[in-house]
C-alpha positions in Angstrom: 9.6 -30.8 27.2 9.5 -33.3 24.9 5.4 -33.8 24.4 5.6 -30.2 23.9 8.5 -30.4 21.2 6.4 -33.6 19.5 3.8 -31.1 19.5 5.2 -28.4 18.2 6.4 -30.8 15.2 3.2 -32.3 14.7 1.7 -28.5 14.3 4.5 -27.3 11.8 4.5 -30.4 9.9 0.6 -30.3 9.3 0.9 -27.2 7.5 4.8 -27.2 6.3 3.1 -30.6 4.5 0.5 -29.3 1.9 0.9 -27.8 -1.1 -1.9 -25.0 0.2 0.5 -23.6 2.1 3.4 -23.5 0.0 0.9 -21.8 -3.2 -0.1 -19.7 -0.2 3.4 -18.5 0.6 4.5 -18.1 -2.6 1.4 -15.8 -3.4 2.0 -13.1 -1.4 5.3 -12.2 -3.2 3.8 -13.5 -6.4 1.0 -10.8 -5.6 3.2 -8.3 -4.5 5.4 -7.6 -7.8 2.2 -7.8 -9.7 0.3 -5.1 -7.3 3.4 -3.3 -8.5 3.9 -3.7 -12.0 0.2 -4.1 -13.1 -0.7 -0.5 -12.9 2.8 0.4 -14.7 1.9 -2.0 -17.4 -1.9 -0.4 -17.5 -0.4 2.7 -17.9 2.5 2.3 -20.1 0.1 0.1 -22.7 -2.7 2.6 -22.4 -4.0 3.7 -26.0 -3.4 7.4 -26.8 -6.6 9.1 -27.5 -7.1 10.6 -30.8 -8.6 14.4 -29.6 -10.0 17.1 -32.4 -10.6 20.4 -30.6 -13.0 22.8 -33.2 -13.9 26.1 -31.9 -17.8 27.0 -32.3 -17.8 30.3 -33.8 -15.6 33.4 -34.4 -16.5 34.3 -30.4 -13.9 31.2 -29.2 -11.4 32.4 -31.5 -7.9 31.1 -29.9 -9.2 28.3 -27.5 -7.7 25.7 -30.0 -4.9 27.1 -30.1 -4.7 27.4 -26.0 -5.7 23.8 -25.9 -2.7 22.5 -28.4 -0.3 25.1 -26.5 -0.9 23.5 -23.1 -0.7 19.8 -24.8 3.1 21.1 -25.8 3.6 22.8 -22.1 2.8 19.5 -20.6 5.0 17.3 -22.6 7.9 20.0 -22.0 7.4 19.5 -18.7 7.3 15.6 -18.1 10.3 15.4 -20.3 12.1 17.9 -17.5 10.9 15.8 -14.4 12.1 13.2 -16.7 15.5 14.3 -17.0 15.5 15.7 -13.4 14.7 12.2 -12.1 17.3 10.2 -14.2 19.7 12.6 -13.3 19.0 12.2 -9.3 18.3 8.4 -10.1 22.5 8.3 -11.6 23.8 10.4 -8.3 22.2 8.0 -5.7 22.5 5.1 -7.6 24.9 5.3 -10.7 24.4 4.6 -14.4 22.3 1.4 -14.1 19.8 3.1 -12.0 19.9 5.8 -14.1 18.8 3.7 -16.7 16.2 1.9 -15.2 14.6 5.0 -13.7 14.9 6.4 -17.7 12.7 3.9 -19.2 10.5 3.7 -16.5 10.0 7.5 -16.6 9.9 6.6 -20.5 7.1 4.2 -20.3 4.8 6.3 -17.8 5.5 9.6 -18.6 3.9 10.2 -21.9 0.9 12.5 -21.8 -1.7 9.5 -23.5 -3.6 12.6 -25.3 -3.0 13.9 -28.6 -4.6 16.4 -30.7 -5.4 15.5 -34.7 -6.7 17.3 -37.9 -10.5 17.2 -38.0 -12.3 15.3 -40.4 -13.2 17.8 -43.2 -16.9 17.1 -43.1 -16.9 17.9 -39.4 -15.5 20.9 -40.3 -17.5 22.2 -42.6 -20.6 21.1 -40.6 -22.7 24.1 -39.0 -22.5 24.7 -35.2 -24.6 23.7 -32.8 -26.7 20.5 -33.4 -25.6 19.6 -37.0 -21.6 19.0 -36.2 -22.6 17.4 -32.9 -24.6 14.7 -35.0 -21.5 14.1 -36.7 -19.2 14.1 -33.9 -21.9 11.0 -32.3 -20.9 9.1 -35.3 -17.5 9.3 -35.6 -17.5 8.5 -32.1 -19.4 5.5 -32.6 -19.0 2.5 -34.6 -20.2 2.8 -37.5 -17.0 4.8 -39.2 -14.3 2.4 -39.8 -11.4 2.0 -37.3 -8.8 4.3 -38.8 -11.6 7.3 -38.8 -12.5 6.6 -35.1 -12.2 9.4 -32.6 -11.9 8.8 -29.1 -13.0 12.7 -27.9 -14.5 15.5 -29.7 -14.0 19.0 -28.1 -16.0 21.9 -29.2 -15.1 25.2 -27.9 -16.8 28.5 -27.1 -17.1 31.5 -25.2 -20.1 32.5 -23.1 -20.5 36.0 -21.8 -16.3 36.3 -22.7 -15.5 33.2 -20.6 -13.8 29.6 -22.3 -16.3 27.0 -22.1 -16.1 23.2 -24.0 -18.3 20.5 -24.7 -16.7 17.5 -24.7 -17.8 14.5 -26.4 -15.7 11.2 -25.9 -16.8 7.7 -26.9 -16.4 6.3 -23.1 -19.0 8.0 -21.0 -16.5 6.9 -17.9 -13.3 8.7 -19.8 -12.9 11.7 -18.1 -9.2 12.3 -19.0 -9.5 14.2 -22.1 -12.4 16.1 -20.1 -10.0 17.4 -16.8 -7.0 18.3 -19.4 -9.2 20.4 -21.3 -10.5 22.3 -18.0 -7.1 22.6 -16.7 -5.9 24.3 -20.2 -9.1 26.9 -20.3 -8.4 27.5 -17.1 -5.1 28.5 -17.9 -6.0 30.5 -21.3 -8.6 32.7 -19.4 -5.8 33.6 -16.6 -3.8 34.2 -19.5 -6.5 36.6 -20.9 -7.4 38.2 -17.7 -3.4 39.1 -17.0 -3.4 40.9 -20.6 -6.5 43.0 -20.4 -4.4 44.1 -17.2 -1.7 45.0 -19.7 1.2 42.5 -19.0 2.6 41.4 -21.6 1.9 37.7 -22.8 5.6 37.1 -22.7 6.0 37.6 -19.3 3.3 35.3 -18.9 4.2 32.4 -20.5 7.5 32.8 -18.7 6.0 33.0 -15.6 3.8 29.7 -16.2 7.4 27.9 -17.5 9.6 28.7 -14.4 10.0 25.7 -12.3 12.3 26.5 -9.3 14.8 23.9 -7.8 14.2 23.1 -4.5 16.9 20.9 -2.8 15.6 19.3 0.7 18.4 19.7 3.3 18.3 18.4 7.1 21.4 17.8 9.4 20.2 14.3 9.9 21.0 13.4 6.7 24.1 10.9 6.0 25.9 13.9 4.4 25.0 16.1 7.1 23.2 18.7 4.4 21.6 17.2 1.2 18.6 14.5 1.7 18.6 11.9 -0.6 16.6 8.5 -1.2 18.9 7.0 1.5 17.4 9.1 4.3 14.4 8.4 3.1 14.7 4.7 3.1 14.8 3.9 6.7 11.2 5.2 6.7 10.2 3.2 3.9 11.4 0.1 5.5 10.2 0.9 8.9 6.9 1.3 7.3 7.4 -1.9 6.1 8.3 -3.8 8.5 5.2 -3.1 10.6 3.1 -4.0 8.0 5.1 -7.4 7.4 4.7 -8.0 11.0 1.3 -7.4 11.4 0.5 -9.4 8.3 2.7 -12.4 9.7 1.5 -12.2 13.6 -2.1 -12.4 12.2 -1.9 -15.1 10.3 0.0 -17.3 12.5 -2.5 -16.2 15.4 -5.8 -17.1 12.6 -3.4 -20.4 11.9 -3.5 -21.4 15.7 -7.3 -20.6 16.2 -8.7 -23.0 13.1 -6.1 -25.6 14.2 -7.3 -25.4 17.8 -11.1 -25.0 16.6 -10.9 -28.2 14.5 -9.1 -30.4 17.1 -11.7 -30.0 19.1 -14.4 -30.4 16.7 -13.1 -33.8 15.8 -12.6 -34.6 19.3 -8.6 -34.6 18.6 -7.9 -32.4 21.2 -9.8 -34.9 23.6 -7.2 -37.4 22.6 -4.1 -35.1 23.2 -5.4 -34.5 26.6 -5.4 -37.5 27.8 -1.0 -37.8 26.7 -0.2 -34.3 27.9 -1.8 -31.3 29.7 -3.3 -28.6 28.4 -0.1 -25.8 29.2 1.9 -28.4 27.6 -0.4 -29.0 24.1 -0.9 -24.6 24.3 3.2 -24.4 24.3 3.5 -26.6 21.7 0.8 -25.7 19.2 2.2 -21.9 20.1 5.8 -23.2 19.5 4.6 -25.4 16.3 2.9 -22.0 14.7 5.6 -19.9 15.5 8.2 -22.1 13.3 5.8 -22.2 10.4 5.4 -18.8 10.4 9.4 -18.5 11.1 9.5 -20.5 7.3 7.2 -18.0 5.9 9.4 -15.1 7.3 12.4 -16.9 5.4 10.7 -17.7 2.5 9.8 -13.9 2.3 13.0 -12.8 2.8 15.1 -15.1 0.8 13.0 -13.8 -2.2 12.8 -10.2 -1.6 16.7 -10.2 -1.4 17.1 -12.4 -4.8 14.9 -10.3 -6.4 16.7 -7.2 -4.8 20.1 -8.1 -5.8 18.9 -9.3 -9.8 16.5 -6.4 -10.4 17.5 -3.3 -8.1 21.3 -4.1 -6.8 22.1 -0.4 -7.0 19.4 -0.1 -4.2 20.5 -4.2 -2.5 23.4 -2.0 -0.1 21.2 0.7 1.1 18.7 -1.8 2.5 21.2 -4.3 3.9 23.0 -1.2 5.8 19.4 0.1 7.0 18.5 -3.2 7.9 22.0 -3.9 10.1 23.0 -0.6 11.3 21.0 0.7 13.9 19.6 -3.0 15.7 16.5 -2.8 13.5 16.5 -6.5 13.0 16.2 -6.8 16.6 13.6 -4.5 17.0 11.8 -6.6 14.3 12.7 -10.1 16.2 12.2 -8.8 19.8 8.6 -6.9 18.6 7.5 -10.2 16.7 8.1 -12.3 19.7 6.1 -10.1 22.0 3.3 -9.6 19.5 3.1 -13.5 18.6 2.3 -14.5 21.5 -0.1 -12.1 22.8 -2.0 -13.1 19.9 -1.3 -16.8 19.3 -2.6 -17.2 23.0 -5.6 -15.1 22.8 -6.5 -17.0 19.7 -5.7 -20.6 20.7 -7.7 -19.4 24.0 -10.6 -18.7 21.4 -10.7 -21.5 19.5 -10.7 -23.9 22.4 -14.1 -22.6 23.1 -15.3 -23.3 19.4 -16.5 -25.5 17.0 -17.5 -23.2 14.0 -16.3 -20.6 12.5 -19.9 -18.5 13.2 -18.9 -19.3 16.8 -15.6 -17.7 17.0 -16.9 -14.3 14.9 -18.2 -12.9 19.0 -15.0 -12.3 19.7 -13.1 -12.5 16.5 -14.9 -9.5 14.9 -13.8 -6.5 17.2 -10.8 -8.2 17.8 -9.9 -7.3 14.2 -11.9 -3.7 14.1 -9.4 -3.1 17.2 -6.4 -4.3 14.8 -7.4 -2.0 12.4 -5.9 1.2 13.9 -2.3 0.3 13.5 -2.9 0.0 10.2 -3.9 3.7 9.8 -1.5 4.9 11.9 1.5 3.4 10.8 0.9 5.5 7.9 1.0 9.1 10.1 4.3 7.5 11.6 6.3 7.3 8.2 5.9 11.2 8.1 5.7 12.0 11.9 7.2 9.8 14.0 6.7 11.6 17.0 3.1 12.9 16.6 1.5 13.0 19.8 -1.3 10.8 18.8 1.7 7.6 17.3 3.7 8.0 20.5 0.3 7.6 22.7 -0.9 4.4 20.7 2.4 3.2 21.0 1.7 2.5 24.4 -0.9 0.4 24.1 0.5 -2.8 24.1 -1.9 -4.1 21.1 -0.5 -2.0 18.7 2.8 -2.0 20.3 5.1 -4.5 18.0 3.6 -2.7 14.7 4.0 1.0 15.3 7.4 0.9 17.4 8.4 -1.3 14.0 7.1 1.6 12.1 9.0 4.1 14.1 12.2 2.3 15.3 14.5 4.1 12.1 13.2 7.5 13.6 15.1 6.5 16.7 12.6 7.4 19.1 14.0 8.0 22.9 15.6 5.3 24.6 12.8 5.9 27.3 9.9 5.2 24.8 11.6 2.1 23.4 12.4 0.2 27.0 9.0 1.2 28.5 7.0 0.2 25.5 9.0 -2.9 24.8 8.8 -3.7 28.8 5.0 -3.3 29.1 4.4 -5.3 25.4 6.7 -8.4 27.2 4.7 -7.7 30.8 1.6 -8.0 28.8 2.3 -10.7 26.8 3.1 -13.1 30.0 -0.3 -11.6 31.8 -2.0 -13.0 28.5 -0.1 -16.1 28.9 -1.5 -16.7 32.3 -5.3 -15.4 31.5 -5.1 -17.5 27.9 -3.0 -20.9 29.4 -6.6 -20.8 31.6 -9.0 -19.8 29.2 -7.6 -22.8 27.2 -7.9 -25.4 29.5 -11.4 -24.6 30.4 -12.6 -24.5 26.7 -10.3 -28.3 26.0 -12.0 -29.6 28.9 -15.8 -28.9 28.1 -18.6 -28.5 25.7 -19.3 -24.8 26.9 -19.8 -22.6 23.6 -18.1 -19.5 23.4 -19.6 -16.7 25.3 -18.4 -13.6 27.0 -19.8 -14.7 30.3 -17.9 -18.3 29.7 -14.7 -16.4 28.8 -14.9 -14.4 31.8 -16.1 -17.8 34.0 -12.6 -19.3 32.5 -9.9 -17.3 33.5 -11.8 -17.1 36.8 -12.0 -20.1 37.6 -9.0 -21.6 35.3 -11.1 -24.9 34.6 -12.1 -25.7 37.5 
């Protein structure tokens, strides 16, 4: 026990030790919040475009005026989901959150469009090919800044139907193009509904009405109402599978270099001969699994600082998901199974190489195989119990990450033993076939190989 504690030590401390790893642990996080804030800020700091919409001709006669009717439509209506979130945002989580969901509904909200007076030369230019010459150059950059346009849209009707041509000085800009679609679109169904004699009242009315819908389920905490609070055992189940696939695999990659460059510089040679293989596998397993223990820590010391300073209206919800219901030990007991099928199976790889090229036979379906409970997880937020999750969650592979996904949805009792059962049962079989792989590879200069695998746990070095 204690060569394989010394071990163990020696592994955490070789990593634990560098500053790579500590940069590496703090960007993830570091990552994280800007993953989250950078498109907020791209939006929020995005210029508005300056738009001029000319009509082409007596024939297209209103299509301006549809144009600037459904800019003011869609502001009305972002400042409503506006005010319909901050209200929801202050019953769930009072006036602060309120606040904060205000001024971020504030900063992302506003329709980055807006219509302005045409240039009077542009104007008074003819149709057709003489105002679209002018339209190129104010466009371009040879007008000074404050006469710039960023979209010119000229309007017509062919054979009674809305058309537009719309010029914008950034061929990949499409914004002003689909807004400008979506209102003709609009102002023809608006046409076609008063040739049909109803009245243009009724139809604006008609486009206005937004009915409230109120989402209700007697497994909500009230019993009726669902709010953000039912939601956000989901979320966090969601989550957690990804956190633990994210940490299982990169303390199982950890294990495989460090195994794959002991034995490239003959290290491992030197470790045999001062302990046994099962005892330098435990160890190194043991080591790994305490530095990824640090990152889990690390993780979670920060995500709960940063809960409590930015979000502490939100801080309660999470730390009652997170206790009520066992889910932290559904997270522990899942990360322990899953660990060490794959620390094993990777340490059992990397005993058999010396280059990275050489571990890739095995490494590269491995991680096409790991794929799927990455795609899946995603149909369990939503439906827990499709037929297809519940299936895959019996495979022992994918086990730890999609019963983590699905543990809020409290799944039957019978699903969580059995899977949990045959995840552990598997996990000691790929002990047993790894521990011999391992000590096979330590002991020779055989290179990796299907057929040497397969000769391995066979014959268990021997």
């Amino acid at each position: 026990m204690k060569r394989i504690l010394l071990i163990a030590r020696r592994e955490y401390a070789a990593y634990a030790k560098t500053v790579g790893f500590w940069l590496s642990l703090l960007a993830l996080p570091i990552f994280g919040v800007l993953g989250g804030a950078l498109p907020a800020l791209m939006m929020s700091s995005e210029p508005a475009r300056d738009v001029v919409v000319l009509e082409e001709g007596p024939q297209a006669e209103g299509l301006a005026a549809a144009v600037q009717d459904a800019v003011r439509r869609e502001r009305e209506r972002r400042e409503v989901r506006q005010q319909e979130a901050a209200a929801m945002a202050e019953k769930q989580g009072g006036k602060a959150g309120a606040s904060a969901a205000g001024e971020a509904l504030n900063r992302l909200g506003g329709l980055r469009l807006r219509i302005v007076a045409a240039p009077a030369e542009l104007v008074a230019a003819g149709p057709g090919q003489p105002r679209e010459a002018l339209a190129r150059r104010y466009l371009g950059d040879d007008v000074s800044e404050a006469d710039q346009l960023d979209s010119v849209v000229l309007l017509n009707r062919i054979d009674g139907k809305p058309t537009a041509r719309v010029w914008t000085r950034r061929a990949t800009d499409d914004t002003v193009e689909d807004f400008v679609r979506d209102a003709l679109k609009g102002a023809n169904r608006r046409e076609v509904f008063e040739q049909a004699g109803i009245n243009p009242v009724v139809v604006e009315e008609t486009e206005r009405f937004r009915p409230t819908v109120t989402a209700l389920s007697p497994k909500s905490a009230t019993g009726g109402e669902v709010s953000f609070r039912d939601q956000l055992p989901g979320i966090i189940g969601l989550m957690s599978g990804f956190l633990l696939w994210s940490l299982i695999i990169t303390g199982a990659s950890i294990l495989l270099n460090s195994v794959m460059e002991e034995k490239a510089n003959k290290i491992l040679e030197v470790l045999l001969s001062s302990a046994s293989a099962t005892e330098i596998l435990t160890g190194k397993v043991l080591g790994v699994a305490m530095l990824t223990t640090t990152v889990l820590l690390v993780w979670g010391g920060i995500g709960a600082i940063g809960l409590m300073t930015g979000l502490p209206q939100y801080a309660g919800m999470i730390g009652e998901v997170l206790l009520e219901g066992g889910m932290l030990g559904y997270f522990a007991a899942y990360a322990i199974g899953g660990y060490l099928m794959y620390a094993v199976l990777f340490a059992a790889i990397g005993a058999f190489c010396e280059t990275p090229r050489d571990a890739q036979t095995l490494m590269g379906p491995i991680m096409m195989i790991l794929v799927v409970p990455l795609l899946v997880m995603q149909m369990a937020l939503r439906t827990p119990d499709a037929p297809l999750v519940q299936i895959l969650s019996w495979v022992p592979f994918f086990t730890p990450f999609l019963m983590s996904a699905r543990a809020p949805s409290e799944p039957p009792m019978i699903e969580v033993v059995g899977t949990m059962a045959g995840m552990f049962a598997f996990a000691l079989f790929m002990v047993w076939i790894a521990g011999r792989a391992f000590r096979a590879g330590a002991l020779s200069d055989v290179k990796l190989s299907w057929k040497s695998f397969a000769g391995a746990i066979r014959g268990g070095g021997k």
